[in-house]
Backbone as CSV, one residue per row, in Angstrom:
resi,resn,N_x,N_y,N_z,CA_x,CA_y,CA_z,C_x,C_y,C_z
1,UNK,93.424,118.294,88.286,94.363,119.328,88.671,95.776,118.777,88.521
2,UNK,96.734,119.454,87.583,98.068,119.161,87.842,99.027,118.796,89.204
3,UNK,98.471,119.130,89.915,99.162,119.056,91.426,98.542,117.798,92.185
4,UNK,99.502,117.262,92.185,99.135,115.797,93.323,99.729,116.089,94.535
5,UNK,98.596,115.663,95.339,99.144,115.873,96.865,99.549,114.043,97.440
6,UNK,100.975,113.918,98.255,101.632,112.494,98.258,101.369,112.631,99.763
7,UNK,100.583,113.557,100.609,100.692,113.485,102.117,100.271,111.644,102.395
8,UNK,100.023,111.385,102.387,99.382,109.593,102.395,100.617,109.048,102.468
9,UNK,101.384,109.157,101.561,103.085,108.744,101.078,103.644,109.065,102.101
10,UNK,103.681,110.634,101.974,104.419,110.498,103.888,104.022,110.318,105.005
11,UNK,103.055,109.650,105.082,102.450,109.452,106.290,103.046,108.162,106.817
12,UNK,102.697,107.367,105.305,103.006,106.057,105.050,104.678,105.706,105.655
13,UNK,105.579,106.737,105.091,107.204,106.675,105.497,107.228,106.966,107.202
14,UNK,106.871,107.716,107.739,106.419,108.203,109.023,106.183,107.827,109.490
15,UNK,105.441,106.229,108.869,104.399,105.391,110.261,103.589,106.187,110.875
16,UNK,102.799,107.598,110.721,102.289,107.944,111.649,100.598,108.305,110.937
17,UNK,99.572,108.319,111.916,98.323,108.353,111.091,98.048,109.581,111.199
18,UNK,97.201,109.935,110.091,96.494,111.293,110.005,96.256,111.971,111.415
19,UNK,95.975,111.055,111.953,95.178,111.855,113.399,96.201,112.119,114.417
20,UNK,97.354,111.716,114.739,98.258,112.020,114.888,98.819,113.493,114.398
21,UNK,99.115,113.761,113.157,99.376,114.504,112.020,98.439,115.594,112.618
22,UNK,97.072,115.385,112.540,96.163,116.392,112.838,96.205,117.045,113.915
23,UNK,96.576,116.493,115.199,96.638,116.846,116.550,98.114,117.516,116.609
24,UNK,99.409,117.660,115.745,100.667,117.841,115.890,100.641,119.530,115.619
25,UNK,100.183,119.382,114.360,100.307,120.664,113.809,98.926,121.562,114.050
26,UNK,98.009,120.959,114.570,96.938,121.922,114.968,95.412,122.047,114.128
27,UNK,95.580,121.198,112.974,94.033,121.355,112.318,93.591,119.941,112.581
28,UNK,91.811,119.748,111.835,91.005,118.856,112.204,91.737,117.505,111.317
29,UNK,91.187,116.282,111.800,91.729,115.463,111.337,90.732,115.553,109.380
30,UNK,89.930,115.643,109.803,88.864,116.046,108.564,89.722,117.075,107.442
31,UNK,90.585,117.725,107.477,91.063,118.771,107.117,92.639,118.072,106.696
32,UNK,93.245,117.534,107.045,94.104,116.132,106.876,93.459,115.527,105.617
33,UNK,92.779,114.935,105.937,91.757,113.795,104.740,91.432,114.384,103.630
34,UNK,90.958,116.008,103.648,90.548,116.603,102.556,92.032,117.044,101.830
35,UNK,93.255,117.318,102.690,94.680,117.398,101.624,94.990,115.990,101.424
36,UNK,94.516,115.140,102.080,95.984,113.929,102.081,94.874,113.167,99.571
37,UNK,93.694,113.676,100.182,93.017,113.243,98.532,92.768,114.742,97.714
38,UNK,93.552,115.270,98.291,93.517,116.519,97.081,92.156,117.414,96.869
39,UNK,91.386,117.174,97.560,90.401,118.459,97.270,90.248,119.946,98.144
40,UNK,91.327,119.943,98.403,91.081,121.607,98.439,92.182,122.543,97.473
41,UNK,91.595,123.556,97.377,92.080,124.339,96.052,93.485,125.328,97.087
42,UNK,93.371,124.990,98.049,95.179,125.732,98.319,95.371,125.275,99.983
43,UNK,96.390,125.664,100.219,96.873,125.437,102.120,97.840,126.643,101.987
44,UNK,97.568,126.625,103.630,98.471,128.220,103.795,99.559,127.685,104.071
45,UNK,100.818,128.814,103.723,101.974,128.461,104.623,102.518,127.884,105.457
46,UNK,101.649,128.186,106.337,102.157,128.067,107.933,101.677,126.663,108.064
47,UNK,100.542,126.112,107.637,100.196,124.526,107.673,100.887,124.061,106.821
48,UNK,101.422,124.396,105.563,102.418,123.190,104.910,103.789,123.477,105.565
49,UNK,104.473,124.629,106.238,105.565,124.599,106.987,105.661,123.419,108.414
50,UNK,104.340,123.216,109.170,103.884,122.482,109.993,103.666,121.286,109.310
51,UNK,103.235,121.264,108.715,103.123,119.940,108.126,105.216,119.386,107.838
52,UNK,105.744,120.212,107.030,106.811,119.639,107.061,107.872,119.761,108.142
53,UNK,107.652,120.294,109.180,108.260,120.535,110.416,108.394,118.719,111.114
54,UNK,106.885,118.721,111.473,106.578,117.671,111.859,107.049,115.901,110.832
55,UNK,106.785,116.376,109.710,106.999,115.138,109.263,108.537,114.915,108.514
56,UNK,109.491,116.378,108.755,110.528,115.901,108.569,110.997,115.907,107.245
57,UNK,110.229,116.606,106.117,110.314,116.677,104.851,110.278,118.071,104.636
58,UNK,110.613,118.233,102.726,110.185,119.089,102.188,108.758,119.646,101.571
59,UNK,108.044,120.676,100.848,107.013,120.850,100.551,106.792,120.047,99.011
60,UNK,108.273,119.986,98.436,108.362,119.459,97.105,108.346,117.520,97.749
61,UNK,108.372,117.069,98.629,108.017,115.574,98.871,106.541,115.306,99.216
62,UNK,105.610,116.649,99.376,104.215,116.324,99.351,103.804,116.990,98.272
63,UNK,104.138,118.410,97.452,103.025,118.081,96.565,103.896,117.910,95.106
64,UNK,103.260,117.558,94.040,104.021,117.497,93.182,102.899,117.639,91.763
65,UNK,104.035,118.288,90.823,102.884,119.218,89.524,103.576,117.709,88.482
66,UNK,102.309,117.368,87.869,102.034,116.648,86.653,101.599,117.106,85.638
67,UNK,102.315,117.247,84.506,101.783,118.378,83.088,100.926,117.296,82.570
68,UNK,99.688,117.780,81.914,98.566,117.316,81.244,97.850,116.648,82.332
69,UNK,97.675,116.492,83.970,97.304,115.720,84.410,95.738,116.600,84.852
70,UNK,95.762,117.694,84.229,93.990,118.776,84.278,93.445,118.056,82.942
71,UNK,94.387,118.003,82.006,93.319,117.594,80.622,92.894,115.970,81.362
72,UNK,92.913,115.115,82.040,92.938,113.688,82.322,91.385,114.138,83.461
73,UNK,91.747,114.752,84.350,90.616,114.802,85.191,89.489,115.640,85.123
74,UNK,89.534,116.572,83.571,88.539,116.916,83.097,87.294,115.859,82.156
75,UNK,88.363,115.255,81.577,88.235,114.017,80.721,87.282,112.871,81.564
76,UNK,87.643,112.947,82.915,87.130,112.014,84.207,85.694,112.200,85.149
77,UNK,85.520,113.870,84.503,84.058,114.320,85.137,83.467,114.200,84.376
């Protein structure tokens, strides 16, 4: 998928752990883990607004689009 998710990155700047993160804004820490490695196919609003509330950023400092980076991870299955 073109879209890399950097939540890890800001976690990393933040000093603060997922579970933290998870308990701030209101979802499972499990649900954290599945954005912070990219497998879910979208997030709502209101959790990436929470998400950047809390961590003090923009939405463009967690996710970010890489052109050709679908032909690479098709290539990878």
């Amino acid at each position: 998928m073109p879209i890399i998710v950097n939540l890890d990155v800001m976690l990393a700047r933040r000093k603060m752990r997922s579970r933290e993160l998870a308990e701030r804004i209101g979802i499972t820490e499990q649900n954290v883990s599945l954005l912070k490695s990219g497998k879910v196919r979208g997030v709502r609003f209101d959790t990436l607004a929470r998400i950047c509330e809390t961590l003090g950023c923009q939405p463009g400092d967690i996710l970010e689009y890489v052109p050709g980076k679908e032909d690479a991870d098709e290539a990878a299955d």
